[in-house]
PQR file with spaces between the fields and no chain letter, atoms N, CA, C, O and H, PARSE charges and radii, in Angstrom:
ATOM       1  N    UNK     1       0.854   -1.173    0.000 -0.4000 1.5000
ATOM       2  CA   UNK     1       0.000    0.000    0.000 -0.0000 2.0000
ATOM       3  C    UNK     1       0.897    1.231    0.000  0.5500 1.7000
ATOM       4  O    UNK     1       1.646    1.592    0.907 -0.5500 1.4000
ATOM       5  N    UNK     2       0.697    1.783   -1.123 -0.4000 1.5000
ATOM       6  CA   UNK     2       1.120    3.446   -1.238 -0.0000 2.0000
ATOM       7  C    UNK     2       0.480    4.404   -0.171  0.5500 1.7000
ATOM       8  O    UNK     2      -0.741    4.521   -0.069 -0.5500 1.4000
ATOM       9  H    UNK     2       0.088    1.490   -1.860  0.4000 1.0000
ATOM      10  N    UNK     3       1.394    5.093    0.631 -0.4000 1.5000
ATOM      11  CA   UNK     3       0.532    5.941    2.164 -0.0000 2.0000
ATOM      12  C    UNK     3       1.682    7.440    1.650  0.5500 1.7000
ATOM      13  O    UNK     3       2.900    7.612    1.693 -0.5500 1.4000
ATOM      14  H    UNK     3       2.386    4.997    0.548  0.4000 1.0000
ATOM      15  N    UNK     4       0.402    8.359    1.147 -0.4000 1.5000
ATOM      16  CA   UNK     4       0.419    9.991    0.874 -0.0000 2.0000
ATOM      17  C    UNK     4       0.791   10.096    2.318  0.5500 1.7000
ATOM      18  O    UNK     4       0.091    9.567    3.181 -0.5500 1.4000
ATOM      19  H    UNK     4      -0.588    8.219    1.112  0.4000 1.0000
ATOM      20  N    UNK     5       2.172   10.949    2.680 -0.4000 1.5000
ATOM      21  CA   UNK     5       1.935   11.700    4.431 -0.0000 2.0000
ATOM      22  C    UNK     5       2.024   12.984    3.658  0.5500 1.7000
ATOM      23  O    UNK     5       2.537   12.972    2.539 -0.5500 1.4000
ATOM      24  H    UNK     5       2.741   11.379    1.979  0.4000 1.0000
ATOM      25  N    UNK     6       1.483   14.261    4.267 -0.4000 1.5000
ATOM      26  CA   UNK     6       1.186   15.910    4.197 -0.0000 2.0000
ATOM      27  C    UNK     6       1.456   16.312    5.214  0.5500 1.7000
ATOM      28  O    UNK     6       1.081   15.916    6.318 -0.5500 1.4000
ATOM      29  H    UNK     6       1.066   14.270    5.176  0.4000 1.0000
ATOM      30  N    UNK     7       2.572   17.673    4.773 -0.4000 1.5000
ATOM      31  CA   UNK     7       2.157   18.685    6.234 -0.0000 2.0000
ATOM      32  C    UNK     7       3.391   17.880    7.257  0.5500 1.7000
ATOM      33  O    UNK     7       3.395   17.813    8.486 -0.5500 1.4000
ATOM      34  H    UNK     7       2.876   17.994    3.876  0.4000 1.0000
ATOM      35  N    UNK     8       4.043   17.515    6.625 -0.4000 1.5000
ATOM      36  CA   UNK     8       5.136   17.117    7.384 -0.0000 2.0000
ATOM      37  C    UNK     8       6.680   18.024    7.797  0.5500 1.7000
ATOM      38  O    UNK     8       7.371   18.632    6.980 -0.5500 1.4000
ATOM      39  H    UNK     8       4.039   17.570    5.626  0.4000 1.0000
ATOM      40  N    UNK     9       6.862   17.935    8.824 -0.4000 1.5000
ATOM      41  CA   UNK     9       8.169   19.265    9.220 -0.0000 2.0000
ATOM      42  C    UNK     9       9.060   19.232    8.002  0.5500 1.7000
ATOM      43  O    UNK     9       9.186   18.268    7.246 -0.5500 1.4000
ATOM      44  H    UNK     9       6.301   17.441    9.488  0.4000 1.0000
ATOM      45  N    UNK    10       9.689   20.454    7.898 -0.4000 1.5000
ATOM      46  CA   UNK    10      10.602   20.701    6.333 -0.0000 2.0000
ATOM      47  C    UNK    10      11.927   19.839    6.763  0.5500 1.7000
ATOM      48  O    UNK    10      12.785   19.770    5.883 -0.5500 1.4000
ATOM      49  H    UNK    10       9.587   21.237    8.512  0.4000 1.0000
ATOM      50  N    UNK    11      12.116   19.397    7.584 -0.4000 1.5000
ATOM      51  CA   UNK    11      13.774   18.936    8.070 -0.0000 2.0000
ATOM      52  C    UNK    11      13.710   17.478    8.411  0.5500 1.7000
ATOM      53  O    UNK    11      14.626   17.025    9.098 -0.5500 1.4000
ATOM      54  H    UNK    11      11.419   19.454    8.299  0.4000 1.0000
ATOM      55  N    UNK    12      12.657   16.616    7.980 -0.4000 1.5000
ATOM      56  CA   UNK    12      12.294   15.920    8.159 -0.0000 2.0000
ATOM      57  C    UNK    12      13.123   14.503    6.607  0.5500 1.7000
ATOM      58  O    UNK    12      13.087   14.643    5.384 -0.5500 1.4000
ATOM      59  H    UNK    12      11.913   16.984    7.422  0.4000 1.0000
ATOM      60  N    UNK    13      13.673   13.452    7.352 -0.4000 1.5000
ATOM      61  CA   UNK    13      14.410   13.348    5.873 -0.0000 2.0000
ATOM      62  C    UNK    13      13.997   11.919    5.748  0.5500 1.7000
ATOM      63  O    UNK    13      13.407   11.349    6.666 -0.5500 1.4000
ATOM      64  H    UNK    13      13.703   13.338    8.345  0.4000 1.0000
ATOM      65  N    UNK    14      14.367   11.207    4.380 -0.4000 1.5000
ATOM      66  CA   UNK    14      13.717    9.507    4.236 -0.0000 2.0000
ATOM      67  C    UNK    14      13.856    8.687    5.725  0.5500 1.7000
ATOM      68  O    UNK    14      12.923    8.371    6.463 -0.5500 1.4000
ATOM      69  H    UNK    14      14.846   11.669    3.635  0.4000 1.0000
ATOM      70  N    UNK    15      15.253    8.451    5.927 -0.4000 1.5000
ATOM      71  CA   UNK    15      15.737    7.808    7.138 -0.0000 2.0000
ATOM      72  C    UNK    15      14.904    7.840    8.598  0.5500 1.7000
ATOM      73  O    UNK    15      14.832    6.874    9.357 -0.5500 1.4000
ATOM      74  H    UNK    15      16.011    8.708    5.327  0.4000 1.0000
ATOM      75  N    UNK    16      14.354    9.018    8.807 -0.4000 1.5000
ATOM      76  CA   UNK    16      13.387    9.316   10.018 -0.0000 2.0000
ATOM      77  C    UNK    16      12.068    8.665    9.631  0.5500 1.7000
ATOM      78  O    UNK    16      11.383    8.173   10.528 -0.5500 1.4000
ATOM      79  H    UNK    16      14.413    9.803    8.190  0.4000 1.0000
ATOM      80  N    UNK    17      11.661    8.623    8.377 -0.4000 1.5000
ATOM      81  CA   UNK    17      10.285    8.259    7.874 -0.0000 2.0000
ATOM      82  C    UNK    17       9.732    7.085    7.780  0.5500 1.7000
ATOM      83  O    UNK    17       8.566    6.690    7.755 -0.5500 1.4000
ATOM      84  H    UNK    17      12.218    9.022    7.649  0.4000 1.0000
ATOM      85  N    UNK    18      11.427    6.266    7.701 -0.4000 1.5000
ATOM      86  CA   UNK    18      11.792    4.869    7.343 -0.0000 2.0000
ATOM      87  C    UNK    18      11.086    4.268    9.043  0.5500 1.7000
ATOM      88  O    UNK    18       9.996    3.822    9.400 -0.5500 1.4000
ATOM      89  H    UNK    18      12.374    6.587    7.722  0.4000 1.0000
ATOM      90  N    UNK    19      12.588    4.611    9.828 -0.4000 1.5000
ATOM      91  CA   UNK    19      12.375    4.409   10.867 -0.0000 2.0000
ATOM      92  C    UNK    19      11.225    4.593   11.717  0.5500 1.7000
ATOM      93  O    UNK    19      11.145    4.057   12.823 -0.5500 1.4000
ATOM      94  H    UNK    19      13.473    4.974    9.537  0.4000 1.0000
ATOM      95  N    UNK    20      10.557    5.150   11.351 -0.4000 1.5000
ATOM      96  CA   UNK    20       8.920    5.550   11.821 -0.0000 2.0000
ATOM      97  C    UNK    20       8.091    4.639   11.591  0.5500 1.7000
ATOM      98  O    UNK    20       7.128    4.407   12.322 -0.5500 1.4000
ATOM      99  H    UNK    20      10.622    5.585   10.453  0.4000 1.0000
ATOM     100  N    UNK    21       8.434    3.868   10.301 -0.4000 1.5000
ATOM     101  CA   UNK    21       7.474    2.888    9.490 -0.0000 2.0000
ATOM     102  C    UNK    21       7.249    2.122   10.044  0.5500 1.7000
ATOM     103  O    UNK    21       6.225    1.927   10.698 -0.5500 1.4000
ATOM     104  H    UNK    21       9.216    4.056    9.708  0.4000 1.0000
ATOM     105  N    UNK    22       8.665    1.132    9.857 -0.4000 1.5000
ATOM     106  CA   UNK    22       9.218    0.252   10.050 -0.0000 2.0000
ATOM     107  C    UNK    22       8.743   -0.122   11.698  0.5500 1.7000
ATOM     108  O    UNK    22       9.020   -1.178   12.266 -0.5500 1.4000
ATOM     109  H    UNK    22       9.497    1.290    9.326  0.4000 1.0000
ATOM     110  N    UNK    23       8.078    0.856   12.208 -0.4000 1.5000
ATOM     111  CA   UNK    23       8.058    0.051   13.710 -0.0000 2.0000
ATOM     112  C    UNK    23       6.744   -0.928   13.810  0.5500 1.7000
ATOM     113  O    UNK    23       6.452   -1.787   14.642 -0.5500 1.4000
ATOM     114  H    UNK    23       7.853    1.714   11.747  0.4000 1.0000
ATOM     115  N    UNK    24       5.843   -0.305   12.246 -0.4000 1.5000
ATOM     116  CA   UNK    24       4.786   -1.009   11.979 -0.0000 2.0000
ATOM     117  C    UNK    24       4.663   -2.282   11.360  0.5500 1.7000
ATOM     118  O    UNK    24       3.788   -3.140   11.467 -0.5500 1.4000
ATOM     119  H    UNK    24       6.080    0.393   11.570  0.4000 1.0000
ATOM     120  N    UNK    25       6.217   -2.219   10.368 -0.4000 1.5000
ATOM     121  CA   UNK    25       6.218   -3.182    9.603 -0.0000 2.0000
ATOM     122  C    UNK    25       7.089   -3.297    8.779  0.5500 1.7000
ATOM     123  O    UNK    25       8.065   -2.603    9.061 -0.5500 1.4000
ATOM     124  H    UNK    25       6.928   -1.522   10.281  0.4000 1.0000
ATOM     125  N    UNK    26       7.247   -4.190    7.354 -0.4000 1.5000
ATOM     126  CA   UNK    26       8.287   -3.585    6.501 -0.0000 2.0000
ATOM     127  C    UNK    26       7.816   -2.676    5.566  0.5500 1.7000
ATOM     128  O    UNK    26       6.651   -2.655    5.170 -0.5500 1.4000
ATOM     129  H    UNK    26       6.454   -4.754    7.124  0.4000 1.0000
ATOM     130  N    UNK    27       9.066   -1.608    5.052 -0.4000 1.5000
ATOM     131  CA   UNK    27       8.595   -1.062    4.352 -0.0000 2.0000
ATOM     132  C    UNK    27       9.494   -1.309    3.233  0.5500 1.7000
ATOM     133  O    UNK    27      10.633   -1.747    3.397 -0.5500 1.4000
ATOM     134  H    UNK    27      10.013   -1.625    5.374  0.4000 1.0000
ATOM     135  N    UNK    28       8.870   -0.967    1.829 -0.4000 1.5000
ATOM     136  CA   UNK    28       9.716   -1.130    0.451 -0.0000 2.0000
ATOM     137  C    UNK    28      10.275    0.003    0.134  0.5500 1.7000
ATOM     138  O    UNK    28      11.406   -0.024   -0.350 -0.5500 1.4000
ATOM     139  H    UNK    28       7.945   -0.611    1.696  0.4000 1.0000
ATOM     140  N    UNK    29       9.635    1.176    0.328 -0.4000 1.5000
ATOM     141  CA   UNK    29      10.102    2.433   -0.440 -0.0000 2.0000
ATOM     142  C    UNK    29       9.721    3.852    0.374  0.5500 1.7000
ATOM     143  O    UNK    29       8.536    3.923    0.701 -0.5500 1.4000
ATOM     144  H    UNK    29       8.715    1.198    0.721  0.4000 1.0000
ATOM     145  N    UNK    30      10.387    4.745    0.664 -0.4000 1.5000
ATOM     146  CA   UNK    30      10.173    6.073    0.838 -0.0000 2.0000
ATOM     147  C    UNK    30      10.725    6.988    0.365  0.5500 1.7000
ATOM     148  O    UNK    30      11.928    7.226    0.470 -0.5500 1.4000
ATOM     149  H    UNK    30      11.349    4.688    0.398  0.4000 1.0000
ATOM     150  N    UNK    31       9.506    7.944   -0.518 -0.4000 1.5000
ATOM     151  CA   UNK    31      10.235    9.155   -1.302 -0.0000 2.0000
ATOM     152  C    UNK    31       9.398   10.802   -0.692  0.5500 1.7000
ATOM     153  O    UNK    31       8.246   11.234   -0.650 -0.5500 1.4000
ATOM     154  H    UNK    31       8.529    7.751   -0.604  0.4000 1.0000
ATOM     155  N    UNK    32      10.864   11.331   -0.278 -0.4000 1.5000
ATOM     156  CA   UNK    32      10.376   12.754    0.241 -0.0000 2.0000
ATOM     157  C    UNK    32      10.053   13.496   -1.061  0.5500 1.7000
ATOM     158  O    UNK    32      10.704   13.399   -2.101 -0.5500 1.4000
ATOM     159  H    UNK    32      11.800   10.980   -0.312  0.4000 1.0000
ATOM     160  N    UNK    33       9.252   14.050   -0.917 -0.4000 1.5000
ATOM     161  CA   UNK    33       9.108   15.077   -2.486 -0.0000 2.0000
ATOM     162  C    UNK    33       9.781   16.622   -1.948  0.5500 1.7000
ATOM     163  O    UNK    33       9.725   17.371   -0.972 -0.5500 1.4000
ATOM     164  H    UNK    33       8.724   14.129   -0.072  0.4000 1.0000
ATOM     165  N    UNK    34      10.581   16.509   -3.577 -0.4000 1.5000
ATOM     166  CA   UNK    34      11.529   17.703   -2.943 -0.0000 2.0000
ATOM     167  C    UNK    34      11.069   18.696   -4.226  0.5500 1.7000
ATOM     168  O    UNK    34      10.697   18.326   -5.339 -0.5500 1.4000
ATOM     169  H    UNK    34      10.627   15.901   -4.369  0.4000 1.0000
ATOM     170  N    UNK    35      11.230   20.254   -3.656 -0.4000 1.5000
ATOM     171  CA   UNK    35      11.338   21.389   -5.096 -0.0000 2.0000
ATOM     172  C    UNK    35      12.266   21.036   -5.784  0.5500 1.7000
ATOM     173  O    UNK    35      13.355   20.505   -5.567 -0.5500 1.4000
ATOM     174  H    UNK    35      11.533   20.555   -2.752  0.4000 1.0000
ATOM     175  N    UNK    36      11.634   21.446   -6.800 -0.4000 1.5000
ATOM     176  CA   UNK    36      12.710   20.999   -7.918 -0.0000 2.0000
ATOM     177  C    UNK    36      13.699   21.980   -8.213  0.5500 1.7000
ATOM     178  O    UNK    36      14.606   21.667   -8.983 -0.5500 1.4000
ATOM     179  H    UNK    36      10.749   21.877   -6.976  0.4000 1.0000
ATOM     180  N    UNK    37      13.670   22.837   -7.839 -0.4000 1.5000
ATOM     181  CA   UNK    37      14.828   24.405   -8.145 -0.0000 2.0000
ATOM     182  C    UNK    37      15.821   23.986   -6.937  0.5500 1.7000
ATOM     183  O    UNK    37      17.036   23.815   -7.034 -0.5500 1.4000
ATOM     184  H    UNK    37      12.933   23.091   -7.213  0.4000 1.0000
ATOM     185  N    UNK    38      14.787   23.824   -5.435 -0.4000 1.5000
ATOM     186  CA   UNK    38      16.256   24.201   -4.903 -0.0000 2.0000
ATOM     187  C    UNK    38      16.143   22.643   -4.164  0.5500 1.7000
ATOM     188  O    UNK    38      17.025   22.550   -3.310 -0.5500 1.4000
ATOM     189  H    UNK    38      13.800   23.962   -5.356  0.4000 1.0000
ATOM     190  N    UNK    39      15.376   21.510   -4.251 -0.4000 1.5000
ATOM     191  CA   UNK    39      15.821   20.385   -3.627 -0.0000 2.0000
ATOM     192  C    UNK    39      15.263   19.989   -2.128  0.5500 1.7000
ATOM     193  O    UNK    39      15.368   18.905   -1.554 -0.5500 1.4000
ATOM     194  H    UNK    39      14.660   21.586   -4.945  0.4000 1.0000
ATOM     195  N    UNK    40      14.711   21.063   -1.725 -0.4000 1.5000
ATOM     196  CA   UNK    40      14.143   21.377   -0.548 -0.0000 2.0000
ATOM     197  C    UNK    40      13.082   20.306   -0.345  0.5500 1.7000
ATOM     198  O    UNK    40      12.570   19.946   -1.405 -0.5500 1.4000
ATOM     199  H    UNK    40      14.626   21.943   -2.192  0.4000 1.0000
ATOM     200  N    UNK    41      12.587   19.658    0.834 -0.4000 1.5000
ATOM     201  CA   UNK    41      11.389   19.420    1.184 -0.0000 2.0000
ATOM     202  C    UNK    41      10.074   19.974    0.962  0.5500 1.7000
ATOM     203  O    UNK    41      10.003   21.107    1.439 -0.5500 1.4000
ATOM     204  H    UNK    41      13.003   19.951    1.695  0.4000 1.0000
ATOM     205  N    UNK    42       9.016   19.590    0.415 -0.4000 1.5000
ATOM     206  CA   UNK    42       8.169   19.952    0.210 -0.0000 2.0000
ATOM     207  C    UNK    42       6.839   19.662    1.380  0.5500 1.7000
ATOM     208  O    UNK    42       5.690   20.102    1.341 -0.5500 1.4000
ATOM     209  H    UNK    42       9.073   18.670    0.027  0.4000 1.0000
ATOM     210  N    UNK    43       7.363   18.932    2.200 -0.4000 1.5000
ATOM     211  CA   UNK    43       6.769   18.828    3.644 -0.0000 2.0000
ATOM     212  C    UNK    43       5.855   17.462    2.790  0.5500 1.7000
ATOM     213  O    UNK    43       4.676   17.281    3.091 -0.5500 1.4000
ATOM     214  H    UNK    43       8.296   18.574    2.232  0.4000 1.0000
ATOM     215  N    UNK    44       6.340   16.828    2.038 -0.4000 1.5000
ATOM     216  CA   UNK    44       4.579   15.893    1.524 -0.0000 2.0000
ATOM     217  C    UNK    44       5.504   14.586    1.118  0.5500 1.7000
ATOM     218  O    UNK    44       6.571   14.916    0.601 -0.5500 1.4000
ATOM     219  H    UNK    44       7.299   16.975    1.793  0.4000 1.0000
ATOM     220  N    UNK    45       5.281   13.068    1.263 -0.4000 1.5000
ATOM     221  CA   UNK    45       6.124   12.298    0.975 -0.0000 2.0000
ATOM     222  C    UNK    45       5.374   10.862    1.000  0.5500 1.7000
ATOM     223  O    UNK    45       4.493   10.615    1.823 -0.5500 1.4000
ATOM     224  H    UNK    45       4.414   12.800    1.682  0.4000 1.0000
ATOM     225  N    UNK    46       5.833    9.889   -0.037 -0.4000 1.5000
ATOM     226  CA   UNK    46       5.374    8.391    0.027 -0.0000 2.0000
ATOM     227  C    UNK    46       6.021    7.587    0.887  0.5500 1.7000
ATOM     228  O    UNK    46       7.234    7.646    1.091 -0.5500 1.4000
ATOM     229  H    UNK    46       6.549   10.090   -0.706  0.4000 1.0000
ATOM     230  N    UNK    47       5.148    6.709    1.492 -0.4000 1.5000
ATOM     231  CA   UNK    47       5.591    5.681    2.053 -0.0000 2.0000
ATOM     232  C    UNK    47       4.988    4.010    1.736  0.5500 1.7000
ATOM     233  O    UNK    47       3.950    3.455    2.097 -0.5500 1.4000
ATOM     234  H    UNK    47       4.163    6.661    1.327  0.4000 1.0000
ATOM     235  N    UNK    48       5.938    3.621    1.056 -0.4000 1.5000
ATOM     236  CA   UNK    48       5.365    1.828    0.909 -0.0000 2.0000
ATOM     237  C    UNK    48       5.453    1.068    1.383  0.5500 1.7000
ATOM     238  O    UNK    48       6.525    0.465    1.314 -0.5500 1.4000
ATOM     239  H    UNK    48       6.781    4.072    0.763  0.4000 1.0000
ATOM     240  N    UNK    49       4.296    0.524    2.262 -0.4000 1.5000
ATOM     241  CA   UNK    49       4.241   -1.133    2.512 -0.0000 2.0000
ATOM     242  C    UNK    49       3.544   -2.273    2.505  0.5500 1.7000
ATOM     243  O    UNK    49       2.611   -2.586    3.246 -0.5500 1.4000
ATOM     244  H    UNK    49       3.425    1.013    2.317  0.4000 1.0000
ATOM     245  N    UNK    50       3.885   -2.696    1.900 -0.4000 1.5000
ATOM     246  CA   UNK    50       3.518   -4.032    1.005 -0.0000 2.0000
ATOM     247  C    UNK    50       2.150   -4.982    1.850  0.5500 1.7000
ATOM     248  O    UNK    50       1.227   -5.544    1.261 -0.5500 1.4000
ATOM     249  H    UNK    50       4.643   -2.442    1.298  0.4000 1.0000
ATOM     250  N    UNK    51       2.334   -4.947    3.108 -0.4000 1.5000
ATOM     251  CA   UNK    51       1.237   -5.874    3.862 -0.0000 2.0000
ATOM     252  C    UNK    51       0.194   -4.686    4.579  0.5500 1.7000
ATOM     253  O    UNK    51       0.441   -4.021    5.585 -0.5500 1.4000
ATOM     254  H    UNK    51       3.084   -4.490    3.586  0.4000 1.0000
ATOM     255  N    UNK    52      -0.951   -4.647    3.790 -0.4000 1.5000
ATOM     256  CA   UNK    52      -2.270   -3.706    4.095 -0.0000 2.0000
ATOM     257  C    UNK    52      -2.455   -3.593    5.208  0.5500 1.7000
ATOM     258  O    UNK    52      -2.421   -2.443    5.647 -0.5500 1.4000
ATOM     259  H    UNK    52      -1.151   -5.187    2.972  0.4000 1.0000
ATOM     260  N    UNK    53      -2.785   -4.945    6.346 -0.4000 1.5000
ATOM     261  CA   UNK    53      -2.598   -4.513    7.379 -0.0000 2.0000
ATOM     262  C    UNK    53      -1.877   -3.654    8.239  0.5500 1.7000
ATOM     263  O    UNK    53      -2.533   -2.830    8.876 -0.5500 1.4000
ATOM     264  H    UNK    53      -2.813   -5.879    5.990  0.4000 1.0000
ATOM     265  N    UNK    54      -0.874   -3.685    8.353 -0.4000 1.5000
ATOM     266  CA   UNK    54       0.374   -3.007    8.699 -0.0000 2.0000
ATOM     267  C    UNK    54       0.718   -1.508    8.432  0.5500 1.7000
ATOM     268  O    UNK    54       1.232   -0.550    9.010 -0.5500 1.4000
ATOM     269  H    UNK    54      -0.341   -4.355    7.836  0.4000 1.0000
ATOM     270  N    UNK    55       0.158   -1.832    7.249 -0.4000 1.5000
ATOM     271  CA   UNK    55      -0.164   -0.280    6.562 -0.0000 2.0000
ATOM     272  C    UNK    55      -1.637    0.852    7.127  0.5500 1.7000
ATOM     273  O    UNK    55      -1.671    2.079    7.041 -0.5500 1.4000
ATOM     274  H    UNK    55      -0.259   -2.610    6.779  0.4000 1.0000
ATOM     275  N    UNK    56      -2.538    0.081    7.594 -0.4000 1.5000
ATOM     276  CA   UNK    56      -3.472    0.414    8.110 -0.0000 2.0000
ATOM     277  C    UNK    56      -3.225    0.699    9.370  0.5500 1.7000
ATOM     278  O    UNK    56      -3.531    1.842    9.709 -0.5500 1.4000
ATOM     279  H    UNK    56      -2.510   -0.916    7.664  0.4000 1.0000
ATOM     280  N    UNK    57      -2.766    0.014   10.165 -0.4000 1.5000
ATOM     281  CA   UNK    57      -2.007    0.237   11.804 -0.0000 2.0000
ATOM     282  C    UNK    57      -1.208    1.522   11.691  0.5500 1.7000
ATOM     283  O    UNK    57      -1.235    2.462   12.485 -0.5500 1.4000
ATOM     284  H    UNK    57      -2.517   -0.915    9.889  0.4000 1.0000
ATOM     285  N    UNK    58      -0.561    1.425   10.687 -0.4000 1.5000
ATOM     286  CA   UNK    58       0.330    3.023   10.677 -0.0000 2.0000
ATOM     287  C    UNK    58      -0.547    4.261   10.584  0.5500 1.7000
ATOM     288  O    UNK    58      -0.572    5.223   11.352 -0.5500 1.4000
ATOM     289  H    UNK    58      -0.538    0.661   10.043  0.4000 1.0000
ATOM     290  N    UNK    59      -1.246    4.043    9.511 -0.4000 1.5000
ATOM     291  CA   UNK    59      -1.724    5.528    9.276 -0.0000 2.0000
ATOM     292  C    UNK    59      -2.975    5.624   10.662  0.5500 1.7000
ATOM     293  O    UNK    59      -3.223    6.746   11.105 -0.5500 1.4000
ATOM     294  H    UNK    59      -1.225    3.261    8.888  0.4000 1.0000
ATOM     295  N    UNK    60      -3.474    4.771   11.079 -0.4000 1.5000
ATOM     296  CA   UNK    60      -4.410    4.649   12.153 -0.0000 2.0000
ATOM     297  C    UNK    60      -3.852    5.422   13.189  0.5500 1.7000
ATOM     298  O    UNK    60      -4.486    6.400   13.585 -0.5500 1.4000
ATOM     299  H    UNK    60      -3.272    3.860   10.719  0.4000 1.0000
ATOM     300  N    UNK    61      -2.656    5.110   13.740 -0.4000 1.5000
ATOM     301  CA   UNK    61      -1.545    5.188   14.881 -0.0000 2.0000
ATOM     302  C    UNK    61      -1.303    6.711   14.639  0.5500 1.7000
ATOM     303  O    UNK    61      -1.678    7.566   15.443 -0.5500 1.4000
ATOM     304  H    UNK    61      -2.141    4.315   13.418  0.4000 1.0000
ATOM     305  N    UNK    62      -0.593    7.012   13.374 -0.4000 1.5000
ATOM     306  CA   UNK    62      -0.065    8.330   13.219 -0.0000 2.0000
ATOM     307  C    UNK    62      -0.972    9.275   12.867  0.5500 1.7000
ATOM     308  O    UNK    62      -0.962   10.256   13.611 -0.5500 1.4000
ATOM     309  H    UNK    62      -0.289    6.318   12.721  0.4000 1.0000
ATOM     310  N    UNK    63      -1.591    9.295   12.159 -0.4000 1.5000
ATOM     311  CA   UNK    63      -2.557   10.023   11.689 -0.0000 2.0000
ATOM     312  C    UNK    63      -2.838   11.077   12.695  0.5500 1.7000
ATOM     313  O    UNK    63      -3.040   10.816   13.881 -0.5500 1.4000
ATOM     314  H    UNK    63      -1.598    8.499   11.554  0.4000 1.0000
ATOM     315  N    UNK    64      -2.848   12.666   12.032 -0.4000 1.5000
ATOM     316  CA   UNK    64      -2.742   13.264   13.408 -0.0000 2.0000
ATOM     317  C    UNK    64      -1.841   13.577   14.400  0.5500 1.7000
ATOM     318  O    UNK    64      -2.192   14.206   15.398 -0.5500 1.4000
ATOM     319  H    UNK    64      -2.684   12.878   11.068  0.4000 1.0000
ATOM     320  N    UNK    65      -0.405   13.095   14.171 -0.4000 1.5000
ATOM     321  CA   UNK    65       0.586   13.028   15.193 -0.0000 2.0000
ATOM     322  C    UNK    65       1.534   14.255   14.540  0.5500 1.7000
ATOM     323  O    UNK    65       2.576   14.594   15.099 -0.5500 1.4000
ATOM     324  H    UNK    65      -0.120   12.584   13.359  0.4000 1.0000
């Protein structure tokens, strides 16, 4: 399951996002979306993981945090 996060702190980088996941489950992929001029965070980013459940526990858990 592909999980949209928004509105996320600008200093915020894959590795923290990972580690966030991961306490739910495994994850396959995380991409911060960055400006494209200067590379920056765009505060908005994917997170993949593969077992729905798990994926549901996360956004349940965080959602709001």
């Amino acid at each position: 399951m592909n999980i949209e996060i928004t509105n996320i702190h600008l200093n915020i980088i894959e590795a923290d996002l990972r580690r966030l996941f991961t306490s739910f489950g495994e994850v396959t992929n995380v991409e911060l979306v960055r400006d494209k001029w200067n590379n920056r965070s765009t505060g908005h980013a994917f997170v993949n993981m593969p077992v729905l459940r798990q994926a549901q526990e996360a956004i349940l858990t965080l959602h709001g945090t």
